[in-house]
FINURO-95602 format. One record per residue (C-alpha): residue number from 0; residue in three letters; chain; x, y, z. Coordinates in pm, whole numbers. Layout:
N
R     k     r   c     east    north       up
R   NUM   ALA   A        X        Y        Z
...
This chain:
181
R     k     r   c     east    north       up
R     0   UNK   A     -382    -1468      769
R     1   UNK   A     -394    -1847      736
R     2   UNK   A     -126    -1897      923
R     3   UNK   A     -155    -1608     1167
R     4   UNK   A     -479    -1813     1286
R     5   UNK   A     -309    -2084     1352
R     6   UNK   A      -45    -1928     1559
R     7   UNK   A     -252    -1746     1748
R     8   UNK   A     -503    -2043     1803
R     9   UNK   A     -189    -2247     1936
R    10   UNK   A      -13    -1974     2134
R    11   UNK   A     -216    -1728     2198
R    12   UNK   A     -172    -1327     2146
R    13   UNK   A      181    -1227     2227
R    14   UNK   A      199     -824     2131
R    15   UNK   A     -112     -628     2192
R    16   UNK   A     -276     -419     1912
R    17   UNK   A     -275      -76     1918
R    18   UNK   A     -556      134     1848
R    19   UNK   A     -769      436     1982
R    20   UNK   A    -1105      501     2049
R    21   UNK   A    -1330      714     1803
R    22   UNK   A    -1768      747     1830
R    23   UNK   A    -1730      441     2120
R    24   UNK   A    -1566      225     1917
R    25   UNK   A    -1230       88     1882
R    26   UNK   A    -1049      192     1582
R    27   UNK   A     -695      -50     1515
R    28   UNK   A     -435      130     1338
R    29   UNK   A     -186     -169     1431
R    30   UNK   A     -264     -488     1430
R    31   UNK   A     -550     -563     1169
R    32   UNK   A     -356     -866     1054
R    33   UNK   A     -364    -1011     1409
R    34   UNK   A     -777     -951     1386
R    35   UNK   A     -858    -1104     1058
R    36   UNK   A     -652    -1384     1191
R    37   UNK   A     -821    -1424     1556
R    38   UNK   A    -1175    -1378     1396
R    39   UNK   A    -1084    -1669     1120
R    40   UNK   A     -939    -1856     1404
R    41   UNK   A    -1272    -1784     1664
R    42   UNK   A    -1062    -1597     1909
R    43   UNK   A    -1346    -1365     2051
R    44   UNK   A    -1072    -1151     2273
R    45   UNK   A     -746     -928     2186
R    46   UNK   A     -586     -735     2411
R    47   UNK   A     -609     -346     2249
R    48   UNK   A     -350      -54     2359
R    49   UNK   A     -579      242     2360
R    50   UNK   A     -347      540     2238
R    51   UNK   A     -518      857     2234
R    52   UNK   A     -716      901     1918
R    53   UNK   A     -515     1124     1588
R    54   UNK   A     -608     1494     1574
R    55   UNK   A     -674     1456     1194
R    56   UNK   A     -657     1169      868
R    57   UNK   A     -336     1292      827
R    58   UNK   A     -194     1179     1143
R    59   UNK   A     -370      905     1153
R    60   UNK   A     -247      760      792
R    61   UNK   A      123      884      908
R    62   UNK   A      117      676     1217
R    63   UNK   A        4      392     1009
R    64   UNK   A      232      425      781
R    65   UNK   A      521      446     1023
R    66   UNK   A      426      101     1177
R    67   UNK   A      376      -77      787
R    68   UNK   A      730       83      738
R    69   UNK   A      921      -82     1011
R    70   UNK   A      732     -392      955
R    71   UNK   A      829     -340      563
R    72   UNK   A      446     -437      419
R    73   UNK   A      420      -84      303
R    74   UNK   A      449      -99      -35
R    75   UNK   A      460      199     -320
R    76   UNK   A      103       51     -440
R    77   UNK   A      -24      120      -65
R    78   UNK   A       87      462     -109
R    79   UNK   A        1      533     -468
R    80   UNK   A     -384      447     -340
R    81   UNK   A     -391      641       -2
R    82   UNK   A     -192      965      -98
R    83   UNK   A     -402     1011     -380
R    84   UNK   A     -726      974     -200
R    85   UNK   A     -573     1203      105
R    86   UNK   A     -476     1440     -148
R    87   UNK   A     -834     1480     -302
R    88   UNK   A     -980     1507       45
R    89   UNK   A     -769     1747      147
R    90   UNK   A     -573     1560      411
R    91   UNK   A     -294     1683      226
R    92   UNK   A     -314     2034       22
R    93   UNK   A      -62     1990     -234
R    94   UNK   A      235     1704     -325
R    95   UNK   A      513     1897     -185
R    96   UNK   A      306     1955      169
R    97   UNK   A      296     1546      168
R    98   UNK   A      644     1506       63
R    99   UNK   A      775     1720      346
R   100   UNK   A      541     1570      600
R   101   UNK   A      646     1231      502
R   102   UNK   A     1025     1318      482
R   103   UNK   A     1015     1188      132
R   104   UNK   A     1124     1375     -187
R   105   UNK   A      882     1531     -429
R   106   UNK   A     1016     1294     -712
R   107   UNK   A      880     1011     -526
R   108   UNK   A      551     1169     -425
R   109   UNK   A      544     1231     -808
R   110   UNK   A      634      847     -916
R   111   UNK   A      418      704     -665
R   112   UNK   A       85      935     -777
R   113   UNK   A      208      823    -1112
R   114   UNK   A      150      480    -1009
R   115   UNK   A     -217      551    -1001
R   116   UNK   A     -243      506    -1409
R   117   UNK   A     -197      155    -1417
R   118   UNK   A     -568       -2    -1411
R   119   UNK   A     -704     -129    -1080
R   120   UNK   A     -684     -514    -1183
R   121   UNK   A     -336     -510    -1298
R   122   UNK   A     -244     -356     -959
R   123   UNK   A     -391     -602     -766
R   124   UNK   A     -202     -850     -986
R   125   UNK   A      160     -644     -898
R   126   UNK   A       30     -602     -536
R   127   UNK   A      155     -978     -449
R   128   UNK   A      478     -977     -572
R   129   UNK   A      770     -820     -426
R   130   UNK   A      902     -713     -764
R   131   UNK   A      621     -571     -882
R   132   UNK   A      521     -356     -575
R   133   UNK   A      833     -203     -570
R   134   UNK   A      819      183     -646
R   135   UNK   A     1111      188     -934
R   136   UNK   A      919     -116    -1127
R   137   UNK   A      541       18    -1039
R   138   UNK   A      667      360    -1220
R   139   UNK   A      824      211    -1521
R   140   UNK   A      517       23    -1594
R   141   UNK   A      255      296    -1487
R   142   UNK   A      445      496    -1726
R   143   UNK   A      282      257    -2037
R   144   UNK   A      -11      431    -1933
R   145   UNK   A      116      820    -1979
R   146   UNK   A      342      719    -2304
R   147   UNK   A      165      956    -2633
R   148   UNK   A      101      607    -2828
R   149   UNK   A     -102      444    -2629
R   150   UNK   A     -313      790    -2551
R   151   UNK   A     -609      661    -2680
R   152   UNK   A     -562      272    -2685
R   153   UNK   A     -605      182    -2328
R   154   UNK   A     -680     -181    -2427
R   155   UNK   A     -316     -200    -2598
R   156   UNK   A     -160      -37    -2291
R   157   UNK   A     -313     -250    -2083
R   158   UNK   A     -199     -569    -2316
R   159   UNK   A      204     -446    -2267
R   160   UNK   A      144     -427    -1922
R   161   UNK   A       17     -767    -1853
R   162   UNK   A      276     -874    -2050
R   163   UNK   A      578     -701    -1870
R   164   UNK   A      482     -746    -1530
R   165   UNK   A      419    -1131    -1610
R   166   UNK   A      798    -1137    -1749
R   167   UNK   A      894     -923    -1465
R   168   UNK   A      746    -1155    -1229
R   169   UNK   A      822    -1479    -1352
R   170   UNK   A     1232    -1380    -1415
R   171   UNK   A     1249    -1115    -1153
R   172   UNK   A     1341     -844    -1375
R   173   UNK   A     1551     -548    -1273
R   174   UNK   A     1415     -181    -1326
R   175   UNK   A     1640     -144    -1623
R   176   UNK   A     1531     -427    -1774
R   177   UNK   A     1159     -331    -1713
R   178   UNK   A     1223       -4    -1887
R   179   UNK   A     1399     -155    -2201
R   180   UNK   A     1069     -380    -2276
């Protein structure tokens, strides 16, 4: 954001956001980067797109999503935290109705829910590195958390897991390698 401000304080807005209008107000679904950044930089003006507004939450979080994925800062943690909330509202009525909306497999609907174990803390901790956020490594160590010997012992589960994704971030670990510690 740091350095968004300072590129937009010295250059200006280049792409306009995108966003829709919803009770009179202006609702951006792309481009919430570029707003923390112009309000941190005193930028009182953005130029908006106004797209007509989403039918439903669904559509709305699937155009979302669409524009994180082709930027790439979509990450299985982003996921694991939305789908489960759509899913208990009822965006969504079961896994398989999101996997087939989403044009993903069930498996990963199932790995990314799965992520969901791991305690809120250690996810921010993953949520910053590369490594770490990625869905294959977020599963092997949200499955610490569903493994019969640590059942009742969330403190211990919670003690491996700081401890692998520290090693996983410091050496860059491979999925493989996450799963053998």
């Amino acid at each position: 954001i740091d350095d968004t401000s300072k590129i937009l304080a010295k250059h200006g807005q280049k792409l306009p956001l995108l966003g829709y209008v919803r009770e009179g107000k202006v609702v951006v679904y792309d481009g919430q980067k570029r707003v923390q950044s112009a309000t941190s930089s005193g930028l009182t003006e953005l130029e908006v797109k106004i797209k007509a507004p989403p039918v439903n939450n669904r559509e709305e979080y699937e155009d979302s999503r669409r524009v994180n994925l082709e930027r790439s800062a979509q990450t299985a943690l982003d996921d694991a935290i939305q789908w489960q909330k759509m899913i208990a509202n009822g965006d969504y009525e079961s896994n398989q109705e999101l996997a087939k909306r989403l044009n993903v497999s069930e498996s990963t609907v199932s790995k990314t829910l799965g992520i969901n174990r791991i305690p809120e803390r250690l996810l921010l901790n993953m949520s910053g590195h590369p490594s770490t956020s990625a869905l294959s490594i977020a599963y092997e160590i949200s499955n610490i958390f569903g493994h019969a010997k640590f059942k009742d012992d969330l403190e211990a589960a919670t003690m491996l897991a700081e401890d692998i994704i520290a090693e996983t971030i410091k050496n860059d670990l491979s999925r493989s390698q996450v799963t053998a510690l």
